[in-house]
N, C-alpha and C positions, 0 to 999 in steps of 0.2 A: 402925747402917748407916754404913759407911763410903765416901768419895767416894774417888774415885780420880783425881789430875791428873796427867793425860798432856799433851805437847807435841805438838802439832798439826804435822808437816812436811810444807810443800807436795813431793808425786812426781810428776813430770814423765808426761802421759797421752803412752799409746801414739799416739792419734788425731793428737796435734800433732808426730809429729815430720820432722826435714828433710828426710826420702825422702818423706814425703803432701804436701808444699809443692811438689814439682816438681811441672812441666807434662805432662802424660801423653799420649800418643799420640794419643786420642782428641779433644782437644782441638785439636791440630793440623790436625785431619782437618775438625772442624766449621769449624775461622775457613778452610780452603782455600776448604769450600762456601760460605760467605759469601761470599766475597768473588767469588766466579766467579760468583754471583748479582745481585751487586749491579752487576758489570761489565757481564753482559748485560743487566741492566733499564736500563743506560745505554744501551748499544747501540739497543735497542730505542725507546728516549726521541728517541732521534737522530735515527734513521731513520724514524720518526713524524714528527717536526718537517722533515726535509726534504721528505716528502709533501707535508706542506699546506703549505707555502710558498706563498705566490701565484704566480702565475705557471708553476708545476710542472705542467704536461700531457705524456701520453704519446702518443707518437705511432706509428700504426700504419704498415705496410709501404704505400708507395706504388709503384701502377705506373707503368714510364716503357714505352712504345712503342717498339722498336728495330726500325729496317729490316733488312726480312730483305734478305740477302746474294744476289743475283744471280748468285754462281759457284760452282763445283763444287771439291774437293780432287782433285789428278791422281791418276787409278788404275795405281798402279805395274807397268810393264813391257810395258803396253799403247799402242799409239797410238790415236788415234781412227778405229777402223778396224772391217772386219769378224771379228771374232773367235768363232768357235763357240767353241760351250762344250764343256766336256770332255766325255769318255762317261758318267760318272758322272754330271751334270749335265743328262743331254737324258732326256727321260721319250718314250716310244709316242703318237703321234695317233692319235686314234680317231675314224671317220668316223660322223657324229650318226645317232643312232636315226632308226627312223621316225615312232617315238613323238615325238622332239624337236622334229623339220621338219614334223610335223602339227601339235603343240599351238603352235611359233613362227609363229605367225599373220603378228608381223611380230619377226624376230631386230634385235639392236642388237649390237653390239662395236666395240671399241673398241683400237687398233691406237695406240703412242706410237713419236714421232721417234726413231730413231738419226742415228749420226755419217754424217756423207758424204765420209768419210774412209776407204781401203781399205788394207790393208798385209798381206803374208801372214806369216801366225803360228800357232802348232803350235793342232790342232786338238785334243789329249789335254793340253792342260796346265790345269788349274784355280785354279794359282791365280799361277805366274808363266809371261809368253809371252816370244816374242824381238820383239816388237813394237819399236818406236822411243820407246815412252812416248807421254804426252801433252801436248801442246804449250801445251796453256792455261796460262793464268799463276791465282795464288790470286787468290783474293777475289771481284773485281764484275765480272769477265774486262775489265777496261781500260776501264770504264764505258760500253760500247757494251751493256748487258744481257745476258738470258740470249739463245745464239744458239737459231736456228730449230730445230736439230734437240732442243733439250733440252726446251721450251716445246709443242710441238705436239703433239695430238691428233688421230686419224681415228677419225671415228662412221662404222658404216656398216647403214644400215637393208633390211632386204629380206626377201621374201616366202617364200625358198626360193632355189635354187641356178642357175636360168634369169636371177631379176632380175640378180642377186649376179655373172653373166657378165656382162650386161649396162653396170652400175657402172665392173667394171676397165677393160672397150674402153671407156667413153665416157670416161673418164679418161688413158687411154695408159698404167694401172698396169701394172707387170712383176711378177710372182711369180720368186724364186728360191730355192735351198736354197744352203747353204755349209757345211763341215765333214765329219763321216761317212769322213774319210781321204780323201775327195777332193781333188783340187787345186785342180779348175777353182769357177768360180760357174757354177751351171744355172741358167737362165733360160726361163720360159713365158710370154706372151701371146697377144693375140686370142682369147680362149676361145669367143666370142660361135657361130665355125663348129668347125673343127679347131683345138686347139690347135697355135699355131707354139713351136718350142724355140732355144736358143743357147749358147751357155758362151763362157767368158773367165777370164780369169786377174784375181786381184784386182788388182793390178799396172793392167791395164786398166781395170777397174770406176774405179781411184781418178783417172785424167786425169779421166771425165763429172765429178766430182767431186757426184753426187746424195745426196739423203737418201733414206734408206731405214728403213722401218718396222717393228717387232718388234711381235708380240702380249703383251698385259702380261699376260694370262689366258686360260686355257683357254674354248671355248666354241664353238657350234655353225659359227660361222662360220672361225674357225679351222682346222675341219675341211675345209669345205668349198675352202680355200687348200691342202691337202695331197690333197684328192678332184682338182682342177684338174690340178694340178702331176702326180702319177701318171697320168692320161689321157694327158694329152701326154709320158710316157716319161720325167718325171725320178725320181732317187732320193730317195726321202724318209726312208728310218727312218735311225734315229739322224743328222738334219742339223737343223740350223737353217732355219726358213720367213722370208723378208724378201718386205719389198713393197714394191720401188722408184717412186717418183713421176717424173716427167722434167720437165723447167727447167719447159716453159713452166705444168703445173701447181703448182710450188713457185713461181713468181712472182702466180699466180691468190691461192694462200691466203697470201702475203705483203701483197698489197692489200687483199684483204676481214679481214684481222685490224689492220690500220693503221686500215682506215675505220670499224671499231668501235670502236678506242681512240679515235681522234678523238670521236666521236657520245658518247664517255660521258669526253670531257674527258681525256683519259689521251695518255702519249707512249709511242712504242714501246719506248724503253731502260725503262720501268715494269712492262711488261709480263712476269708470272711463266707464265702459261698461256694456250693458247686452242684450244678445244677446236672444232673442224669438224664436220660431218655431211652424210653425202651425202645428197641428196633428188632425188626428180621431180619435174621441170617439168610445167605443162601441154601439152608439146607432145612429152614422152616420154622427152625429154633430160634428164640429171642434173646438178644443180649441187652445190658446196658452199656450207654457210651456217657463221658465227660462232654456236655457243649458247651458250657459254659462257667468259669472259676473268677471270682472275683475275692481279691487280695488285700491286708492292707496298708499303708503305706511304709516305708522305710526310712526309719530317722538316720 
C-alpha cells in the first residue's frame, strides 16, 4: 500500500469574499428603525416627566360674566320711523274663529315698542328705503340705556272683543294702518260707541313724536285690532296695524317701571325689558301693572 503526500494549499472560500463584507440594504433599513424608536421612547420619557412635575395642573375653561350691551347696530337706510314692510313681507289677517273667542275664556298678547320716530319711505322696498338712516350711535346708545321704545312690552288681557273696546278708550290707544301704497297714516279710536277715524301724513305723525306699537305674533287679539279698524272704514289688507299710545300714557308706564326698578334695587339706565299688562280695577277702570323687568348684568 502506498501513501500518497500531497501539499495542502489553503483556497480562498467563496463565503468570505469583499462583496459579502459590505453593508447591505437591509441593514440600513433596521439601524433607521432603531433609531426612530429609540427617539420616540425619548420623546415619550419627556413628556412623562413633564406631567408629573409637581406643580403641573390643567386647568379647565373658566367663565367670565360680560355685560350685555344696551344698544342696537343701525339698520341701514332706514330712520327710526314708520316703515311698512314690503308686499312680499305683509301676510292676510284673519279674524279669530268662533271656536277661538269661545275656548279664549280670557286671551293674552302681547304687543312690543317701536320707534316714535316718523319719516316717509317707499312702502315696496324690503330691504333698502330712502329713509334718512338711523341716528343712534353703536354700542350702549351714550349710556343713557336702552330707550323706551326698544325695552317695552304691552300685555293685554280680555274676555272677548266688547272688554278689548273697552281697554283702548280707557287708555286713549289709537289704532292705525301705514303702507299698502297709501300715503296717508289711518287712524281709529273710541271704539267703545262708533268708531271715530283720521289720517295724516307721517310727516305729521313724527312732530306728536309718540311711540307706537307692532304685534310680535300672530294671534287672536291681533285680529280683533284689524276687526276695529275695518268697522270704522279703514284699509287693512296688505298694510301694516300700529297701536299708538299718547304722552300722558307713555309718561304713566315710564313711572310705574322706574318704581319697580327701584323696589328691586335696579336704576333705569340697567334696565333691558319691562313688560306691562292691562288689568281691571275694582271699580271697572283699567290699569297697567309691571310683571315682568329683566336687567342687565353688573360688572
Amino acid at each position: 500500500m502506498r501513501f500518497r503526500q500531497q501539499a495542502l494549499v489553503a483556497t480562498p472560500s467563496t463565503n468570505d469574499s469583499p462583496n459579502n463584507l459590505r453593508t447591505q440594504p437591509v441593514d440600513y433599513v433596521a439601524s433607521f428603525l432603531l433609531a426612530g424608536l429609540i427617539v420616540f421612547g425619548l420623546l415619550v420619557m419627556l413628556l412623562l416627566a413633564i406631567f408629573l412635575m409637581p406643580g403641573h395642573k390643567s386647568k379647565g375653561p373658566s367663565l367670565i360674566p360680560t355685560p350685555v350691551s344696551s344698544g342696537t347696530q343701525n339698520p341701514h337706510g332706514y330712520e327710526r320711523d314708520i316703515t311698512p314692510p314690503g308686499v312680499e313681507d305683509c301676510t292676510e289677517l284673519l279674524d279669530p274663529t268662533l271656536a277661538e273667542t269661545i275656548e279664549a275664556v280670557t286671551l293674552a298678547a302681547s304687543t312690543v315698542a317701536a320707534s316714535p320716530v316718523a319719516t316717509q319711505s317707499s312702502d315696496r322696498s324690503s330691504a333698502i328705503g330712502d329713509g334718512a338712516g338711523d341716528d343712534r350711535e353703536f354700542g350702549d346708545g351714550g349710556g343713557d340705556g336702552i330707550p323706551e321704545f326698544q325695552r317695552w312690552e304691552l300685555k293685554f288681557k280680555t274676555a272677548g272683543l266688547p272688554e278689548y273696546r273697552k281697554q283702548l278708550d280707557a287708555f286713549d290707544i289709537e289704532l292705525a294702518c301705514v303702507g299698502g301704497s297709501i300715503a296717508t297714516v289711518d287712524y281709529a279710536y273710541a271704539f267703545a260707541d262708533k268708531p271715530k277715524t283720521r289720517s295724516a301724513s307721517p310727516s305729521q305723525e313724527n312732530k306728536q313724536q309718540r311711540i307706537y306699537f307692532v304685534w310680535r305674533e300672530g294671534n287672536a287679539i291681533q285680529a280683533f285690532d284689524e276687526k276695529l279698524l275695518i268697522e270704522a272704514g279703514v284699509k287693512t289688507k296688505r298694510r301694516q296695524i300700529l297701536k299708538f299710545i299718547p304722552k300722558t300714557l307713555e309718561k304713566r308706564l315710564l313711572e310705574l317701571e322706574l318704581q319697580y326698578a327701584q323696589e328691586h334695587d335696579r336704576e333705569l339706565d340697567e334696565i333691558l325689558k319691562t313688560v306691562f299688562e292691562s288689568r281691571a280695577k275694582s271699580d271697572g277702570e283699567y290699569e297697567f301693572k309691571v310683571i315682568l323687568q329683566k336687567y342687565s348684568i353688573r360688572s
